[in-house]
C-alpha positions in Angstrom: 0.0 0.0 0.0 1.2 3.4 -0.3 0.9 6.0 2.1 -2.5 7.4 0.4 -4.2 4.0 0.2 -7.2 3.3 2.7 -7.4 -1.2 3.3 -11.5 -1.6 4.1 -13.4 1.2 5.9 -11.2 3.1 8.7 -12.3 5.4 11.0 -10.3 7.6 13.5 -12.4 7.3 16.0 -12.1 3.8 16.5 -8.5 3.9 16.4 -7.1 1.1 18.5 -3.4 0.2 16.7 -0.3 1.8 15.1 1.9 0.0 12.5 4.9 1.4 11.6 6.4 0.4 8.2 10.0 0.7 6.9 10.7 0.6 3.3 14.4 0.3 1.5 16.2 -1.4 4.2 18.3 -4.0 2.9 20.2 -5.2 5.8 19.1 -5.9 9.7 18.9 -2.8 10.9 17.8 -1.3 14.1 15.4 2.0 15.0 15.0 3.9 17.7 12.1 5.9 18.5 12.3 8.5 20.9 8.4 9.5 21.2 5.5 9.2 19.0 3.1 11.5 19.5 -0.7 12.2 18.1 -0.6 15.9 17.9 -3.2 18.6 18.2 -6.5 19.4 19.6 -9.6 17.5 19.4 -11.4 21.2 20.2 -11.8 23.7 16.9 -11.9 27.4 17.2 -15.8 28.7 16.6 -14.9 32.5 16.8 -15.6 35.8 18.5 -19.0 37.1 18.9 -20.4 40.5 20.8 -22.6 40.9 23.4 -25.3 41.5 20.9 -24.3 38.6 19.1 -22.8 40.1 16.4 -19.7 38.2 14.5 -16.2 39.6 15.0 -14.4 37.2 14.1 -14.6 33.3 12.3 -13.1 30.3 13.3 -9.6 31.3 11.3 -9.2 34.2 14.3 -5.4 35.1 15.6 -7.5 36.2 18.5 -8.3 32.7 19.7 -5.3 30.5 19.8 -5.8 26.2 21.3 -2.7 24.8 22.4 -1.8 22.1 24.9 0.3 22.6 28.2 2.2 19.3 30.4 4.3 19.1 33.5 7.4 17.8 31.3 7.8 20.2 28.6 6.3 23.6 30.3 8.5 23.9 34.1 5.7 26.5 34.9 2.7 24.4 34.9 1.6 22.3 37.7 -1.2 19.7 37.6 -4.9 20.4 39.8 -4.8 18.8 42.9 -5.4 14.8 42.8 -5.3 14.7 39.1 -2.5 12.3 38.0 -1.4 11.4 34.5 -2.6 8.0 33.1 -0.3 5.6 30.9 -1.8 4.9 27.4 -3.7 2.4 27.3 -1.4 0.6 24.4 1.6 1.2 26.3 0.5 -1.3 29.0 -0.8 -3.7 26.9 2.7 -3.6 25.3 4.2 -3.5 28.5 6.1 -0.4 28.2 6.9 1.7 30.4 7.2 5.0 28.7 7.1 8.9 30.1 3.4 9.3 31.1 2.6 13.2 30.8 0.2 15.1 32.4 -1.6 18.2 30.2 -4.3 20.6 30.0 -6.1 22.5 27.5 -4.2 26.3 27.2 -6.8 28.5 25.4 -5.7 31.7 24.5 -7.5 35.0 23.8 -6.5 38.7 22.5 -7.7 42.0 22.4 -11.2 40.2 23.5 -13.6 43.5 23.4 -15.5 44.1 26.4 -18.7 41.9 26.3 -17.7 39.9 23.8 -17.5 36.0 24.0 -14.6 33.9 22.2 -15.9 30.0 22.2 -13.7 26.7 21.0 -15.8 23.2 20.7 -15.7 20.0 20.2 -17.5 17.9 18.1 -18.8 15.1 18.8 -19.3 12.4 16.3 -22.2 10.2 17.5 -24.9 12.2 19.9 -24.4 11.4 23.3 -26.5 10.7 26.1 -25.9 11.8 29.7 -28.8 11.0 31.2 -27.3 8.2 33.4 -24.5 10.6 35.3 -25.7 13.4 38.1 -22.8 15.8 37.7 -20.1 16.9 35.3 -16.7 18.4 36.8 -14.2 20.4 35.0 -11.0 21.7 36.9 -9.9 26.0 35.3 -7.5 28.1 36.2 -6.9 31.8 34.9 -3.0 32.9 34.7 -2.8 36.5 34.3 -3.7 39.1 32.1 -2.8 42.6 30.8 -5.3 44.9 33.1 -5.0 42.5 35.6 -8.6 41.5 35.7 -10.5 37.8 35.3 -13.2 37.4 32.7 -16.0 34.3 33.2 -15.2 31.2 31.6 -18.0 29.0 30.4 -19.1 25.9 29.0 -22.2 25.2 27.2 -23.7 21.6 25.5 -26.4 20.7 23.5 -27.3 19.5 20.0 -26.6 22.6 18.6 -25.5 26.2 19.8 -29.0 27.8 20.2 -31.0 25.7 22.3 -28.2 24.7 25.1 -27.4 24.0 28.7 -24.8 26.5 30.0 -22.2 27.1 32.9 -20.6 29.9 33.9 -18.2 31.2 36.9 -15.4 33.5 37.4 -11.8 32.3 36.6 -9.3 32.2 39.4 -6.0 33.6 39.0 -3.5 31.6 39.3 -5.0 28.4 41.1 -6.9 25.8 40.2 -11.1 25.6 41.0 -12.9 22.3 40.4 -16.6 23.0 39.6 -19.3 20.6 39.9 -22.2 21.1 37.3 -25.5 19.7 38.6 -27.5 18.4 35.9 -30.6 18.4 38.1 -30.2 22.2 38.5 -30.2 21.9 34.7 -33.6 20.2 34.5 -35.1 22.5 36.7 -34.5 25.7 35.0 -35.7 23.8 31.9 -38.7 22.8 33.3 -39.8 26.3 34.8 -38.5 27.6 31.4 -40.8 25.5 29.2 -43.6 26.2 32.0 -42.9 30.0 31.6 -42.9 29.5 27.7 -46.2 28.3 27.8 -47.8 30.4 29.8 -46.8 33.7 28.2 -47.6 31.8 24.8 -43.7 32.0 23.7 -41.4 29.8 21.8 -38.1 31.3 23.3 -36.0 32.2 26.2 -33.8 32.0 29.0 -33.7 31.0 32.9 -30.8 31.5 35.3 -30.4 30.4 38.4 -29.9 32.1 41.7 -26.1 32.5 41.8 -25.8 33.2 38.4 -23.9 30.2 37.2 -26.2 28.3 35.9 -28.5 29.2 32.6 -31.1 27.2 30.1 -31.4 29.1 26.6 -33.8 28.4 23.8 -33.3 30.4 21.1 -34.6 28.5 18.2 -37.8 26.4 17.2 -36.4 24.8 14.6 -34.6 22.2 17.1 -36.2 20.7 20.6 -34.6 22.3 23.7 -31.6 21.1 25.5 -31.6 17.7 26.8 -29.1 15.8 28.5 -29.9 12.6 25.9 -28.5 14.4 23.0 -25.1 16.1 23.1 -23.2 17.0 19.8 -20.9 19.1 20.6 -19.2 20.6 23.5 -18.9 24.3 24.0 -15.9 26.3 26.3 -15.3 29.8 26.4 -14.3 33.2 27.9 -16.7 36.4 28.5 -15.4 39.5 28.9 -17.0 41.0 31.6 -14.9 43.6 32.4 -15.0 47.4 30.6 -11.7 46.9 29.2 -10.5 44.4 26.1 -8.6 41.8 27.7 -5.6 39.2 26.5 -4.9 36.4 29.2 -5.2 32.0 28.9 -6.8 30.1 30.9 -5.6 26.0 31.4 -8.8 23.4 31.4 -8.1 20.1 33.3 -10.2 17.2 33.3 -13.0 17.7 32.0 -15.6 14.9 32.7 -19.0 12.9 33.8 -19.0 11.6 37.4 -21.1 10.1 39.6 -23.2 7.4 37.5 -26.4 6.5 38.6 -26.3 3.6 40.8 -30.1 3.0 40.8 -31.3 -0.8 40.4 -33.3 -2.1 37.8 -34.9 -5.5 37.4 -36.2 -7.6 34.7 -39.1 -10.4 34.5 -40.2 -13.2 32.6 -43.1 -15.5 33.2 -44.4 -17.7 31.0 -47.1 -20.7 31.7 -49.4 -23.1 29.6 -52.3 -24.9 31.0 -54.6 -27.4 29.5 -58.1 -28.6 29.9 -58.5 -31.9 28.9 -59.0 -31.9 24.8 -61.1 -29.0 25.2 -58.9 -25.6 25.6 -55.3 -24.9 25.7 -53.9 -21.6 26.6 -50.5 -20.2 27.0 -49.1 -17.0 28.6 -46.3 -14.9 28.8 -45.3 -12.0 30.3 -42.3 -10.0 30.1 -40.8 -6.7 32.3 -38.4 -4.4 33.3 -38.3 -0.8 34.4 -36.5 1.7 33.4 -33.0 1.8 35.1 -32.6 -2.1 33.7 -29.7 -2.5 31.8 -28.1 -5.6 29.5 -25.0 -5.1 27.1 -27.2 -5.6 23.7 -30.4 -3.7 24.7 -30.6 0.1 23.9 -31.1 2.5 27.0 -34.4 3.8 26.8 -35.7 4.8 30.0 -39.1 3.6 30.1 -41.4 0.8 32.2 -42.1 -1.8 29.9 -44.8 -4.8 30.5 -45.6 -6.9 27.9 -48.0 -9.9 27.9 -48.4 -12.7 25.0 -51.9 -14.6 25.5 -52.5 -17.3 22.5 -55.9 -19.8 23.4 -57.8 -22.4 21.5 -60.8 -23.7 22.2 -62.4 -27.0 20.6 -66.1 -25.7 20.4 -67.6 -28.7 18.7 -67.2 -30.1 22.0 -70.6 -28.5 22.7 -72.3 -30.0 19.6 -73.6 -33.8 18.8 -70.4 -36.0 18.0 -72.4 -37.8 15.2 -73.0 -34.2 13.0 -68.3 -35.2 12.8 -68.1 -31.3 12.5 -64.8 -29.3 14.2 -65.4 -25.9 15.5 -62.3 -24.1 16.9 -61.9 -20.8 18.4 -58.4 -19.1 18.8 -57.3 -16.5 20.8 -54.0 -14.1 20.1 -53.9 -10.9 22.4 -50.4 -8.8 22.7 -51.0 -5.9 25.0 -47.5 -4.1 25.6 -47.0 -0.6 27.6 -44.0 1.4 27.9 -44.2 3.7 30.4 -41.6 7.0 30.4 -39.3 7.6 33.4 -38.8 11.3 31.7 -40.7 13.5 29.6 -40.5 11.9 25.8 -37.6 13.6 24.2 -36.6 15.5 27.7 -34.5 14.4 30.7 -37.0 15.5 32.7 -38.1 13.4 35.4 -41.9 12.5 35.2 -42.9 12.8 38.6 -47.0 12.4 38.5 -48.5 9.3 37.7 -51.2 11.1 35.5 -48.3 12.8 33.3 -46.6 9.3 32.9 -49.8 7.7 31.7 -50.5 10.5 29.2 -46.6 10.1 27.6 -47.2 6.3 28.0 -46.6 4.3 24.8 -49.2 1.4 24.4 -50.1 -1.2 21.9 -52.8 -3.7 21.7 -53.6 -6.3 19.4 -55.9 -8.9 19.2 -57.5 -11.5 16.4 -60.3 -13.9 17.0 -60.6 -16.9 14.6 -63.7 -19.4 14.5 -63.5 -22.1 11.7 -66.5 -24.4 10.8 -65.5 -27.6 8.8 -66.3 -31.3 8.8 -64.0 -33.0 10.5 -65.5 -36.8 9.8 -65.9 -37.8 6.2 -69.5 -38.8 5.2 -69.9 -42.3 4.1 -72.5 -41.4 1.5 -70.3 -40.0 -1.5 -72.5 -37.0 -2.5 -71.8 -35.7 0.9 -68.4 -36.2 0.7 -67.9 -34.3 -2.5 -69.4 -31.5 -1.7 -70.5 -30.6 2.2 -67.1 -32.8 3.7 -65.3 -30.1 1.2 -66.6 -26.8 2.4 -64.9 -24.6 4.9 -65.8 -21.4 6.7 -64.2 -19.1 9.2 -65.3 -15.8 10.6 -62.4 -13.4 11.8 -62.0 -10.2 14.2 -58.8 -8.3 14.4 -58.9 -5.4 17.3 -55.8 -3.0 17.4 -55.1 0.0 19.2 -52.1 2.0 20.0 -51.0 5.0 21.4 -47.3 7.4 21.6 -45.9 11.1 22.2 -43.5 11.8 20.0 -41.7 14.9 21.1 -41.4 17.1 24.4 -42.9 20.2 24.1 
């Protein structure tokens, strides 16, 4: 292959090996590799916007500058409290026992005009769902800038940049401050938002909460609001709240989900037959879970679910004279499944009353009833036999019903 050349259908983000090939050697010969490195940042610059929201800049700004900072290379950076490096996870498989380097995200901004906000992201490939985790922790710290003065740093996320979940405090200077995002604060503003929404009649706004920190925007009805189940892309910034234009970095460390739910979930199966002499035979089964069970093929989906299979004949001619040799059996199929919504459908809001969860309930019912009428003894005398032993009827009822909320509103 040569170095332009793809072999099946790679993807970089399910890189797990590295081969290293050497052409034109034609003799034993040996290499040494000081460091191989995978180089740049995983965050893109989005660009400078004002208060207003007007554009000052685009995501090729000199104003915004992403770089990466580590306790080997830079002698002036020390790591947050408690956070330690962690060898690669090839490097142990390998066993080797390589420099391990701890580093944090250096984003730099200049000449940032007061009010203005300058933003870098991160993309995220496939939506992700944090629905399962209570909190989010990230670990800043502000080193100094010309006037002196700390603007707000920020992180937003959301499936896109208008309808988003947003953080903000004051940098420190010169320390490191570990903050703890609450994603229940989160679904509270949302749910007093979309409450406030609907009672003025609107489609937009924004809710903050007491101290400031925390806000809920919906600026667009074009896309459903904010939800913890779908993340694309994560947002960090600076705001300059100051009256001056400001040029300072500011390190991020750590950045991540903690404490999962640890809530228990359980699963059921039942199944039973039972049968009455030649006469009936019926069969049941009945299958459940709530909504925190988990397996490692199922999909998460966060709802109740009760299902129940009933399949019955019955041998009706048992009722009629044996002599008329006639067969007359009735069947029975019922499914009845209901999936009942530990949130709001589409939300990651809990659903606390029992009316609200029956209302966003998802149900299905089906049922068919079959009766067939056909001789089941052939007549001796042959005209019978060619023509009533021959017929056939059957008489059939099919019942459905179902029921599903589709989006949060």
């Amino acid at each position: 292959m040569t170095p332009d050349e793809t072999l099946g259908n790679p993807d970089l983000r399910n890189v797990r090996a590295i081969r290293l090939t050497f052409s034109g050697v034609e003799r034993v010969t040996e290499f040494e590799i000081a460091r191989l490195e995978i180089v740049g940042s995983t965050f893109l610059k989005r660009g400078i916007v004002a208060a207003d929201g007007t554009p000052l800049a685009g995501q090729d700004t000199d104003s915004l500058q992403i770089a990466s900072i580590n306790d080997i290379e830079n002698p002036e950076y020390e790591s947050p409290p408690g956070v330690v490096a962690q060898q690669d996870r090839a490097d142990q498989v390998a066993g080797i026992q390589g420099v391990v380097i701890e580093q944090s995200l250096d984003f730099t901004y200049r000449g940032l005009p007061p009010g203005a906000r300058g933003t870098i992201f991160r993309p995220l490939f496939d939506r992700e769902s944090y629905i399962d985790y209570d909190r989010m922790r990230i670990w800043v710290q502000g080193r100094p800038t010309d006037t002196g003065r700390q603007p707000e740093f920020f992180v937003t996320f959301g499936l896109d940049t208008l309808n988003v979940y947003e953080y903000g405090a004051r940098l420190p200077e010169e320390d490191w401050e570990e903050h703890v995002i609450d994603f229940a604060i989160f679904t509270d503003l949302k749910a007093a938002l979309l409450d406030s929404l609907d009672d003025a009649g609107a489609s937009t706004g924004t809710r903050v909460s007491e101290d400031g920190r925390y806000r809920v925007r919906i600026e667009s009805i074009d896309t459903p609001p904010p939800t913890l189940t779908e993340v694309s892309q994560l947002t960090i910034g600076v705001e300059n709240t100051t009256s001056e234009a400001l040029t300072g970095t500011f390190w991020v460390d750590d950045w991540r989900l903690t404490e999962p739910l640890r809530d228990g979930g359980a699963a059921r199966y039942v199944t039973a037959r039972a049968s009455m002499a030649d006469f009936a035979d019926v069969q049941l089964t009945y299958e459940g879970r709530n909504a925190r069970y988990r397996n490692l093929t199922s999909a998460i989906n966060n709802f109740t679910s009760d299902a129940l299979d009933i399949s019955a004949r019955f041998a009706l001619e048992k009722f009629l004279p044996e002599s008329w040799g006639m067969g007359l059996p009735l069947t029975v199929d019922h499914f009845g499944r209901d999936d009942a919504p530990l949130y709001r459908v589409g939300s990651d809001i809990l659903v606390s009353e029992d009316a609200e969860r029956e209302a966003q309930a998802r149900t299905s019912d089906y049922t068919v009833v079959t009766l067939r009428a056909f001789r089941a003894r052939q007549s001796s005398n042959a005209l019978v036999a060619a023509t009533l032993d021959r017929l056939e009827g059957q008489i059939t009822w099919r019942g459905e019903s179902s029921g599903s909320v589709d989006q949060d509103s």
